[in-house]
C-alpha positions as CSV (number, residue, x, y, z in Angstrom):
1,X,111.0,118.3,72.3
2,X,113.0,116.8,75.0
3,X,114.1,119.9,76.0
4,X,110.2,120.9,76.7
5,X,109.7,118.0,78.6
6,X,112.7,118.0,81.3
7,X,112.8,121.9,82.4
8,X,115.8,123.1,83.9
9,X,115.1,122.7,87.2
10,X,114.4,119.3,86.8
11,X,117.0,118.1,85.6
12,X,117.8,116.4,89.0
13,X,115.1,114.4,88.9
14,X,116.7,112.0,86.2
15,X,120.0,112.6,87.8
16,X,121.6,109.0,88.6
17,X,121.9,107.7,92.1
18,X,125.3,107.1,91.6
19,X,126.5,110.1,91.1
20,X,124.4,111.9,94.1
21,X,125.8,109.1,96.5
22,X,129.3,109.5,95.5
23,X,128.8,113.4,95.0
24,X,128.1,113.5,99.0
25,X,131.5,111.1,100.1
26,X,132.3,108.1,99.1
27,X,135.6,105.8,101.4
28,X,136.9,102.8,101.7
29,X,134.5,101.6,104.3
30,X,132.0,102.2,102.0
31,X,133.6,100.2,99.1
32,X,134.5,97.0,101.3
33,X,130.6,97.0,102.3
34,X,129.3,97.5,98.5
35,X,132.1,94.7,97.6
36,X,130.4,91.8,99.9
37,X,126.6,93.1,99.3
38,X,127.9,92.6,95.4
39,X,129.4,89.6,95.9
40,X,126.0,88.2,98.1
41,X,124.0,89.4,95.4
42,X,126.3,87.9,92.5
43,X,126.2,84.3,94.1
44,X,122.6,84.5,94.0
45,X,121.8,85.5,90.7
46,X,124.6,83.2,88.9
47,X,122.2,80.1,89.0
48,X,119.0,82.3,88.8
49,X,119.7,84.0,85.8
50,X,120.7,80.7,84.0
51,X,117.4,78.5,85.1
52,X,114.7,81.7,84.2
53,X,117.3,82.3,80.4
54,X,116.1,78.2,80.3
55,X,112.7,78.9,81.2
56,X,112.6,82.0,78.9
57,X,113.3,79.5,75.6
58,X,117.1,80.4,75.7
59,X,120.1,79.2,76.8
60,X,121.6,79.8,80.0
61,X,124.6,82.0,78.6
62,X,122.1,84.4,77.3
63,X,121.2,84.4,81.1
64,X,124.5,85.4,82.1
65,X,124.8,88.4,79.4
66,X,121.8,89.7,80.5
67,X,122.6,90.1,84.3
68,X,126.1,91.7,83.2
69,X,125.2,94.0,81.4
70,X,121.9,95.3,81.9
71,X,122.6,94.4,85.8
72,X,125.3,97.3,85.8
73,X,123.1,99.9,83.7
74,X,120.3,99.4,85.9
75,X,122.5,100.1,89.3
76,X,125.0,102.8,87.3
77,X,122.1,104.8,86.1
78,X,118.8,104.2,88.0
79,X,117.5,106.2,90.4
80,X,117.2,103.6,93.0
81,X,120.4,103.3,95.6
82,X,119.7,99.7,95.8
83,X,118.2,98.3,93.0
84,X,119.4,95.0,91.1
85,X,118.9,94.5,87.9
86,X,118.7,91.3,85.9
87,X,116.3,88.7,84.0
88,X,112.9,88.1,86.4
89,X,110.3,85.6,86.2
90,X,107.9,87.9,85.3
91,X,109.3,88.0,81.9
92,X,109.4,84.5,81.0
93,X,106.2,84.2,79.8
94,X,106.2,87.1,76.7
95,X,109.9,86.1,76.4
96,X,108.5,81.9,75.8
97,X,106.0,83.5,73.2
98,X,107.9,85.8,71.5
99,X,110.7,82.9,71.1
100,X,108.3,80.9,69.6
101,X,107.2,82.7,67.3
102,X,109.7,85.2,65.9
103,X,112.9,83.5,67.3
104,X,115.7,85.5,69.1
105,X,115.3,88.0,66.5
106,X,112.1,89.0,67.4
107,X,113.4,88.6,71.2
108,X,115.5,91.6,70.5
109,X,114.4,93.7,68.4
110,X,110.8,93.5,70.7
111,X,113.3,94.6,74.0
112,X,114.8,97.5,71.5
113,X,111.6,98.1,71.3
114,X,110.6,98.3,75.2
115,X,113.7,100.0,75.5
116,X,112.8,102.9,73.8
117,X,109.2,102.8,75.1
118,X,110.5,102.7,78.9
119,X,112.9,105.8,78.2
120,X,110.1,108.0,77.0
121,X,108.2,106.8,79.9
122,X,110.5,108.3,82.1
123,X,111.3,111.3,80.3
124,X,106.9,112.2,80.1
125,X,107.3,111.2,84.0
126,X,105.2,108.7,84.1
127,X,106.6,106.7,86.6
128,X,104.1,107.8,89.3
129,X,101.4,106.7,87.1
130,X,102.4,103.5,87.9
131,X,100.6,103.5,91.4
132,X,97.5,103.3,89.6
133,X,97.7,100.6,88.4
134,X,95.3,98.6,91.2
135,X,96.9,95.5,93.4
136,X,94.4,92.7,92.5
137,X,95.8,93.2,88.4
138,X,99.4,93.3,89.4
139,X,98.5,90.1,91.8
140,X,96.2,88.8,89.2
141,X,98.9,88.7,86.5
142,X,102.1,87.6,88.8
143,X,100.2,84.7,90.3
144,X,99.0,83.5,86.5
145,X,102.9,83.5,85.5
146,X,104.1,81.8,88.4
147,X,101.9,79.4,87.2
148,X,103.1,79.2,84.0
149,X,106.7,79.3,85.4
150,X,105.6,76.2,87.2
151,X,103.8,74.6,84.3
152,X,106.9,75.0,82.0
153,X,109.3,73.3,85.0
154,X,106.9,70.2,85.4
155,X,108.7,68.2,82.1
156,X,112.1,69.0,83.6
157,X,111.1,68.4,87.3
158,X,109.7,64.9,86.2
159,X,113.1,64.3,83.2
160,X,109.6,62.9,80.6
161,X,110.8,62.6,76.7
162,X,108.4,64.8,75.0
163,X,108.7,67.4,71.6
164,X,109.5,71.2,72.0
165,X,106.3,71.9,74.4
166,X,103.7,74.6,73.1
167,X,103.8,78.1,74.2
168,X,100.2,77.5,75.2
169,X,98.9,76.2,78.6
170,X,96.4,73.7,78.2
171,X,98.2,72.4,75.5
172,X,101.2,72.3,76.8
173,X,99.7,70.4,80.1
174,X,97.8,67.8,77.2
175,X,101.4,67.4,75.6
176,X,102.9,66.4,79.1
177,X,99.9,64.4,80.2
178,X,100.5,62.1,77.5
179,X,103.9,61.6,78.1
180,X,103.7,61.0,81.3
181,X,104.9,57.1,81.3
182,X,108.1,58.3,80.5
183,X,109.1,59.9,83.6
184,X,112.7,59.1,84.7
185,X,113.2,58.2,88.3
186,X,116.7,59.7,88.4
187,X,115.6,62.7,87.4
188,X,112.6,62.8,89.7
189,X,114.4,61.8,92.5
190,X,117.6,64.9,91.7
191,X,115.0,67.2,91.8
192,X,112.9,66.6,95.1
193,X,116.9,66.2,96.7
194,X,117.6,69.8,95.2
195,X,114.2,71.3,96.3
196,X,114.6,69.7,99.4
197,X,118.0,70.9,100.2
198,X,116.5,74.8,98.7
199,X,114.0,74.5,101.1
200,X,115.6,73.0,104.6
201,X,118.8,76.1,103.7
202,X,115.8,78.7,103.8
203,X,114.1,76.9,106.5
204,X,117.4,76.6,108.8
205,X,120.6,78.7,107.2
206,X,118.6,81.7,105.4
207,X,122.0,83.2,105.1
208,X,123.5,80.7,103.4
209,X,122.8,80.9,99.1
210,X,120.5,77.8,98.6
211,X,120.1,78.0,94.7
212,X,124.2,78.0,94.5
213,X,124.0,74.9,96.9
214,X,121.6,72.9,95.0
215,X,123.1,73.7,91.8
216,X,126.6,72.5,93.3
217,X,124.9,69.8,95.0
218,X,123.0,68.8,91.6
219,X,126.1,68.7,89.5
220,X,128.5,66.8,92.0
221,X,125.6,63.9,93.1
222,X,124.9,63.5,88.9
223,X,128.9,62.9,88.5
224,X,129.5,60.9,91.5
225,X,126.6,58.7,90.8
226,X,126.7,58.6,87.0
227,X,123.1,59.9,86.7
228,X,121.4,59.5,83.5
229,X,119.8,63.1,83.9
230,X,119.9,65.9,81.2
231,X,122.7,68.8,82.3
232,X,123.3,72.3,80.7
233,X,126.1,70.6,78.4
234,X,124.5,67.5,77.1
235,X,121.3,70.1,76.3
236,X,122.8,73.6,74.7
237,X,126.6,72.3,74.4
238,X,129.7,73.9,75.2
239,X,129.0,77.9,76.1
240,X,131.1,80.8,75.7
241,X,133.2,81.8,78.2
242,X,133.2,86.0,77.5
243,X,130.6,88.5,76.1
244,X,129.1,88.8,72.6
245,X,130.2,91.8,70.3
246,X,127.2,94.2,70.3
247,X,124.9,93.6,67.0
248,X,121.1,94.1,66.0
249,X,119.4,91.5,63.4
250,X,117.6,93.1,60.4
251,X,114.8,95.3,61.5
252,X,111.7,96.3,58.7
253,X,108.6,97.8,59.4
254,X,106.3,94.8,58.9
255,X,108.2,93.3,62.2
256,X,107.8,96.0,64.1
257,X,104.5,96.6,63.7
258,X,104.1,92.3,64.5
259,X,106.2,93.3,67.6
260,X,105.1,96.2,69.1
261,X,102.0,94.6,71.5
262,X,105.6,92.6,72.8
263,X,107.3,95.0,73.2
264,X,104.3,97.9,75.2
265,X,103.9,94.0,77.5
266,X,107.9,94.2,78.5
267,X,108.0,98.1,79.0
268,X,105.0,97.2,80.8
269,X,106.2,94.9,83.1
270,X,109.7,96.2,83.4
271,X,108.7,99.5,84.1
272,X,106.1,98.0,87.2
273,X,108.5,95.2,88.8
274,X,111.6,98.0,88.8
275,X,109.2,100.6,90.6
276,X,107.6,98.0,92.9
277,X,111.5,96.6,93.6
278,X,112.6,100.3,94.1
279,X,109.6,101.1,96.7
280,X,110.2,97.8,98.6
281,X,113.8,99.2,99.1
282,X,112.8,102.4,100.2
283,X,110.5,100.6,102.7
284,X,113.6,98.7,104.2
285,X,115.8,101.4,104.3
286,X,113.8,104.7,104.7
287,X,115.4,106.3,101.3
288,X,113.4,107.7,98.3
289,X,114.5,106.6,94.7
290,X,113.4,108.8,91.6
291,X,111.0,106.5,89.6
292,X,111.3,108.5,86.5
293,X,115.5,108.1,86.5
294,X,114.6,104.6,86.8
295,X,112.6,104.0,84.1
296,X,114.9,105.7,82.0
297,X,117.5,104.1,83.4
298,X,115.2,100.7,82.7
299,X,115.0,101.4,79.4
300,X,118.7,102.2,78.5
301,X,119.4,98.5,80.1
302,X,117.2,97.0,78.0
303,X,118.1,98.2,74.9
304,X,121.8,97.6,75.6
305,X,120.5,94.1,76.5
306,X,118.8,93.7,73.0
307,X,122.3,94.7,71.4
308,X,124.1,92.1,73.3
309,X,121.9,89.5,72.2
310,X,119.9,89.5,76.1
311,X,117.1,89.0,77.6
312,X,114.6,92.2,79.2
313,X,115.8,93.3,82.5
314,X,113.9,94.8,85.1
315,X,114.5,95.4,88.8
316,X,114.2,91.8,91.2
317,X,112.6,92.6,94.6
318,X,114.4,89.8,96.0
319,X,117.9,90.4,94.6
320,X,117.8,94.1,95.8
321,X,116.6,92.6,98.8
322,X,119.6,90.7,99.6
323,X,121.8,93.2,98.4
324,X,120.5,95.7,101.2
325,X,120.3,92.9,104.1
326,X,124.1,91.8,102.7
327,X,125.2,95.8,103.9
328,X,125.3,97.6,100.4
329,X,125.2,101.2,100.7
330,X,125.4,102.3,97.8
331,X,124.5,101.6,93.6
332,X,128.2,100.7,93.9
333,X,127.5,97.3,94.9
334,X,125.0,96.1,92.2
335,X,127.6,97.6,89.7
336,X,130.2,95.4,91.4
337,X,127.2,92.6,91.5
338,X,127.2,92.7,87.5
339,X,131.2,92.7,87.4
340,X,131.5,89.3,89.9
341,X,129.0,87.9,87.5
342,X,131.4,88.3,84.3
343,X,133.9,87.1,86.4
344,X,132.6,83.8,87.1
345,X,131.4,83.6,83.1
346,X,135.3,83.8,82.6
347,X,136.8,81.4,84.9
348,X,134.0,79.0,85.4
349,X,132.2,78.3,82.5
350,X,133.2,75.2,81.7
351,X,132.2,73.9,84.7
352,X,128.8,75.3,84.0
353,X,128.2,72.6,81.5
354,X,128.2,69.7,84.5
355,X,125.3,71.2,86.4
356,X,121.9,69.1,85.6
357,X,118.4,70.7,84.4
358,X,116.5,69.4,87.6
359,X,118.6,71.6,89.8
360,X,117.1,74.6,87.9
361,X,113.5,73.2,87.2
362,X,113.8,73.2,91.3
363,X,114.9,77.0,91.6
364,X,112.2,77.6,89.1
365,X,109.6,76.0,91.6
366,X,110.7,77.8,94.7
367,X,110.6,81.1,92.1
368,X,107.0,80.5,90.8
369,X,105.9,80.0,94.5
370,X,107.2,83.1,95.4
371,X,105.9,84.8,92.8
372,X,102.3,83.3,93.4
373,X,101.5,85.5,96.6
374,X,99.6,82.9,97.8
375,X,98.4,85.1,100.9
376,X,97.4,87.8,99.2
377,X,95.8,86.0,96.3
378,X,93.3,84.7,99.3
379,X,93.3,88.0,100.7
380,X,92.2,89.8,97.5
381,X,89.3,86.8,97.2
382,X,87.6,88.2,100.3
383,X,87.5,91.5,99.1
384,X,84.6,93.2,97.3
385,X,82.7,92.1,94.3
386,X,85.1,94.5,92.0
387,X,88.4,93.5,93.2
388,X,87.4,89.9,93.5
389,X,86.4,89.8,89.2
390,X,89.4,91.7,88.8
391,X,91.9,89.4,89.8
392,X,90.1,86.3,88.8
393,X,89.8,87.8,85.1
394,X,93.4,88.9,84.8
395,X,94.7,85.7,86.6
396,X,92.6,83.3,84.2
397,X,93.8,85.2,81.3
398,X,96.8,85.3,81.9
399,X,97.3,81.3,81.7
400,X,94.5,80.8,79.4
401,X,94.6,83.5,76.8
402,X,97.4,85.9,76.9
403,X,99.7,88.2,79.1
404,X,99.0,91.4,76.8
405,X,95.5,90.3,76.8
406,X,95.7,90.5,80.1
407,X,97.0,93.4,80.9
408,X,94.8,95.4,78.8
409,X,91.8,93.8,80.2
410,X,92.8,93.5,83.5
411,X,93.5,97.9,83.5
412,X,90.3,98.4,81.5
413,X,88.4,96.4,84.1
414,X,90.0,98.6,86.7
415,X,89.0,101.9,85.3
416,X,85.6,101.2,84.7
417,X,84.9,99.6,88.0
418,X,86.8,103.2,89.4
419,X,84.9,105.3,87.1
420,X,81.4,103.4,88.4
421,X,82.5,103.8,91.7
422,X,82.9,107.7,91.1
423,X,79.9,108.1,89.9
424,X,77.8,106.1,92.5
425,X,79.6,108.0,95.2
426,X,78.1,111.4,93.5
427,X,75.1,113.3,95.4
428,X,73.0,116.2,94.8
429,X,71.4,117.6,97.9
430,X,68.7,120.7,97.9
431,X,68.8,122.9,100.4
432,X,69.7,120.3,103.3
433,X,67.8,117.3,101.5
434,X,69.2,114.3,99.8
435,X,68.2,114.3,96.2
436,X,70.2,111.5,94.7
437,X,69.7,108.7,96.9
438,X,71.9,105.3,97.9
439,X,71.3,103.1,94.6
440,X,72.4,99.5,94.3
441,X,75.9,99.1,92.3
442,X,73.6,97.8,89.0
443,X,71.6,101.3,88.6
444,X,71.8,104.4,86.6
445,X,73.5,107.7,87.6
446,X,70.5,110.0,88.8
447,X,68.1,106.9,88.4
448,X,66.7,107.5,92.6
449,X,66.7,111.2,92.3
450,X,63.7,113.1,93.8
451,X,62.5,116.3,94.5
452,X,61.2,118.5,97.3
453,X,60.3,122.2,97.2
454,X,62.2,124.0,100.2
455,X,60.2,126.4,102.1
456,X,63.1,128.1,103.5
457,X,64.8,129.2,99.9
458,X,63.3,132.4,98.6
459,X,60.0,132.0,96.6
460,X,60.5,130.4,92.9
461,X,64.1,129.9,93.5
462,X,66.0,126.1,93.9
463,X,69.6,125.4,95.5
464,X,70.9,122.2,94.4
465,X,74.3,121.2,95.9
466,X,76.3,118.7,93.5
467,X,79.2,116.7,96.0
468,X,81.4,114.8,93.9
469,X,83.2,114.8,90.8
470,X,81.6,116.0,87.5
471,X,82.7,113.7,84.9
472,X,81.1,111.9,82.1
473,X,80.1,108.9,84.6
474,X,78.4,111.3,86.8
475,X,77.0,113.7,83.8
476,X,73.9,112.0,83.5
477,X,73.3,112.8,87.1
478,X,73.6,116.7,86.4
479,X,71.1,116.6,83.1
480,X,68.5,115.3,85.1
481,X,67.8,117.7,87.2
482,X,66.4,120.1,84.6
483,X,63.3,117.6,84.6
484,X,62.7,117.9,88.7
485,X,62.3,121.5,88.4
486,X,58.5,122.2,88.6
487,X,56.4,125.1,86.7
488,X,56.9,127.7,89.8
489,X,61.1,127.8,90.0
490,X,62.5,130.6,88.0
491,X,66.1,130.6,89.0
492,X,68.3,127.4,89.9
493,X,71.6,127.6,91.9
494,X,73.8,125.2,91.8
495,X,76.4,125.2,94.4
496,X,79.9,123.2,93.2
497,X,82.1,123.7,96.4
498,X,82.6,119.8,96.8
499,X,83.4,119.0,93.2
500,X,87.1,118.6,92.8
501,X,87.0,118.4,89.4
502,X,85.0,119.0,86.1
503,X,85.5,117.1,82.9
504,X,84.4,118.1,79.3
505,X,81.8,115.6,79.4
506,X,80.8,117.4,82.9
507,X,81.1,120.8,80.9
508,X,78.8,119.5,78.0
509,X,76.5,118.0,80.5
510,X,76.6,122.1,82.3
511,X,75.4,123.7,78.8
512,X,72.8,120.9,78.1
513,X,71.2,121.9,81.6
514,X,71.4,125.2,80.8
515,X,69.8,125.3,77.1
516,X,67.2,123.3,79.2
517,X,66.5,125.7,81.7
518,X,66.9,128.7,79.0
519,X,64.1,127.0,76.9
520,X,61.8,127.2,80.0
521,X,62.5,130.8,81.0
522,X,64.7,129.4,84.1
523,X,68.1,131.0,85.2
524,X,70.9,129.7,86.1
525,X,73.8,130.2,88.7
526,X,76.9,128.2,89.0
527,X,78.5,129.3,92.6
528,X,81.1,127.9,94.6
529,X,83.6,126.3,92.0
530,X,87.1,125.5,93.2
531,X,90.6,124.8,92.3
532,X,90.8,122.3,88.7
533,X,86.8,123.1,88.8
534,X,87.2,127.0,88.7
535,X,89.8,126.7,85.8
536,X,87.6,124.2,83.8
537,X,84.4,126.6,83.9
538,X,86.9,129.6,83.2
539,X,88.6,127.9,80.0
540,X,84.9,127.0,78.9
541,X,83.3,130.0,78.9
542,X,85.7,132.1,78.6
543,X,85.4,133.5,75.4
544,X,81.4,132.0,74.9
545,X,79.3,132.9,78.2
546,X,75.9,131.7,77.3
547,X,73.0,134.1,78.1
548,X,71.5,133.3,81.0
549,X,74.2,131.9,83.1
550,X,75.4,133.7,86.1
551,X,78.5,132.7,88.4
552,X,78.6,133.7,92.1
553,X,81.3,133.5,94.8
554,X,78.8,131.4,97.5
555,X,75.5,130.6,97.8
556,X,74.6,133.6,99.6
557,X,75.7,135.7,96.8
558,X,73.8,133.4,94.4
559,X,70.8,133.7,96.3
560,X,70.5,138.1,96.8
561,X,71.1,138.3,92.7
């Protein structure tokens, strides 16, 4: 089956980045520059990948094993030069729930899962698909989890003594509402300092790593001062210093079956944050990545993740962006990114245990805002009637109800408001005459369609010219016109040179007007078809030509039959 599916001559399509790069030269100069982009990138994600692991439900060490090794399978194997791969905020939601209720377990056997999903993906090509997906869902669904991310930072930003906190939103805000005399002013107070600091360093030194400051900063002001503030050690204990031996929990069907909505929501989201990430990187540096070696790449991470006891890994836009700004020229450096990441799990640690929860719940806040694309939230608000219920629906479901739930809606919504769209932009014209006129956006397909004889068309015959494609949104349209026809036409033409494509609805929809016209003695000519239109009629009636039904080259051929 495979075989089918990836051609011979494709085969460079899932061909690893790596291996064109260093196929065309590969020198020292090149290794020194991937070396400092790796080591950039590294620095970064060392106390990012701990705060979103705590975010996620986990511990911070699961963090770290997660941007190892799924880090270096997404830059060894993807088809982006530049990607970086690692735990994202996008996932902490479904990672939260899935915690919750299944327990690391679930966690990875629903990234197994994904895993598997995001390899077929790529294999069936459908990484271009992924353009379709419309902006106001993808903004809808990243501004709801930032503020989630947000929501599930507020207990840490403000150090209050509450119970584990609900998966759930509103409860989860009634939970810390309650609580709310037990805010510690130490812990406040650490993490406006550390959010402050994160701030001013982006502000004034972009090119210095803020989140490694404030965690450093965080850790040193709660030792000097003998802060009574919650750190990494006094919450998870002491963490291991190396990386787990591969394993995979017990796995029936009755799980997977609970897990596999999970697990579609992380291929889901993995497969659009690494495509977005990759196109952002071609945007900066003028290079093309191959989306479906990505996703395939994607999905081997993943699963290798799972076996390691990770979290899902996806491509981070602004990782990969800091590894091209920091001179990386190659998927060299986010390998190397990966290996200065185990490095610092062996040497320091121990010294990881010191740094205090506020530091991260402030990375987390600075994460969530980015995430929110404020701008283009507004932006998307102004828009039409369509894009604006779009993203309110996604985004309100997305905090409210559920990510999947979101998702699914969010894409439904999207197609039927494209479908609608299709259909309202159909016309039929005949002769030179509008038939189907402008209708509001609430109205039937052929609802406004009239009728007028043409004196210029020979005597009992009709031309009607159908723009637009003929699919079962605009079908209704085309059955219609049987009933304008009056008592003195004997032959319809029907000209299809500006419809791109037929459907079998719009085929069905073609033989119901012609049993029609048959039953009232009318003929019928279909002239003019095109392209995916020609094919359609010529697989339909192929092997069944109705009596009756003529086809023409143009309408002047039509018209001397």
């Amino acid at each position: 089956m495979v075989e089918r599916m990836l051609k011979r001559r494709d085969w460079h399509l899932f061909l690893p980045k790596t291996v064109t790069v260093l196929a065309r030269g590969y020198n020292g100069a090149d290794f020194r520059a991937d070396t400092l982009a790796g080591l950039t990138v590294a620095i970064v994600a060392l106390p990012l990948s701990m705060a979103l692991a705590i975010a996620s439900g986990t511990t911070p060490y699961v963090g770290l094993v997660t941007a190892v090794i799924a880090g270096f399978l997404i830059s060894a194997l993807g088809g982006s030069r530049f990607q970086i791969g690692g735990p994202t905020g996008a996932f902490v939601v479904v990672v939260y729930g899935v915690m919750a209720q299944h327990g690391m377990d679930g966690l990875i056997v629903a990234t197994l899962m994904a895993g598997g999903i995001l390899v077929l993906a790529g294999l069936l090509r459908l990484g271009t698909w992924i353009k379709y997906i419309p902006d106001p869902v993808v903004t809808g669904f990243t501004s709801g989890i930032a503020v989630i991310i947000f929501a599930s930072q507020v207990k840490d930003i403000l150090g209050l003594s509450t119970p584990r906190l609900p998966a759930e939103f509103l409860p989860k805000w009634s939970m810390m509402l309650a609580h709310l005399d037990t805010v510690s002013p130490a812990v406040l107070g650490l993490s406006l300092t550390c959010l402050g600091v994160i701030l001013a360093l982006r502000a004034y030194a972009p090119r210095v790593p803020a989140f490694l400051v404030a965690v450093v900063l965080g850790a040193v002001l709660t030792a000097l001062l003998k802060l009574p503030v919650p750190t990494i050690g006094s919450t998870f204990g002491a963490l291991p210093g190396s990386l787990p031996a591969p394993h995979l929990p017990q796995i029936d069907l009755a799980m997977v079956k609970t897990l596999l909505p999970s697990a579609f929501t992380i291929a889901f989201l993995a497969g659009v944050e690494s495509l977005l990430s990759a196109v952002v990187a071609d945007g900066m540096t003028g290079r093309r990545h191959r989306s479906n070696c990505e996703l395939v790449a994607q999905g081997v991470a993943n699963a290798a993740s799972a076996m390691f006891g990770g979290l899902p890994a996806t491509g981070a836009i602004a990782r990969t962006a800091t590894n091209i700004r920091s001179g990386a020229r190659s998927p060299v450096a986010g390998m190397l990114h990966a290996v200065f990441l185990l490095a610092f799990m062996l040497a320091f640690m121990p010294l990881v245990a010191y740094v205090p929860l506020a530091s991260l719940a402030a990375i987390l806040v600075v994460v969530a805002w980015n995430m929110s694309e404020v701008h283009r939230f507004i932006s998307l608000l102004k828009g039409a009637w369509g894009e604006r219920l779009l993203l309110v629906t996604t985004f309100v479901l997305t905090i409210a109800v559920d990510l999947t739930v979101a998702i699914e809606v969010g894409v439904i919504g999207a197609a039927i408001l494209f479908m609608h769209r299709m259909a309202q932009a159909v016309s039929v014209e005949t002769g030179v005459s509008l038939v189907a006129e402008d209708r509001d956006d609430f109205s039937e397909p052929g609802a406004d369609i009239r009728y007028e004889a043409r004196p210029h068309l020979p005597e009992g015959v009709e031309l009607f010219h159908f723009r637009g494609p003929l699919f079962f949104a605009s079908a209704g349209t085309l059955r219609d016109l049987a009933e304008l026809l009056d008592s003195r036409i004997h032959h319809l033409v029907l000209d299809l040179a500006d419809t791109p494509f037929i459907d079998p609805s719009g085929l069905a929809a073609l033989d119901d007007l012609h049993q029609r016209l048959h039953g009232r003695g009318i003929a019928l000519t279909i002239t003019g078809a095109q392209g995916n239109a020609r094919k359609a009629l010529r697989r339909h009636y192929r092997f069944h030509p109705p009596t009756g039904l003529r086809f023409a080259g143009g309408v002047a051929e039509a018209l001397s039959q």
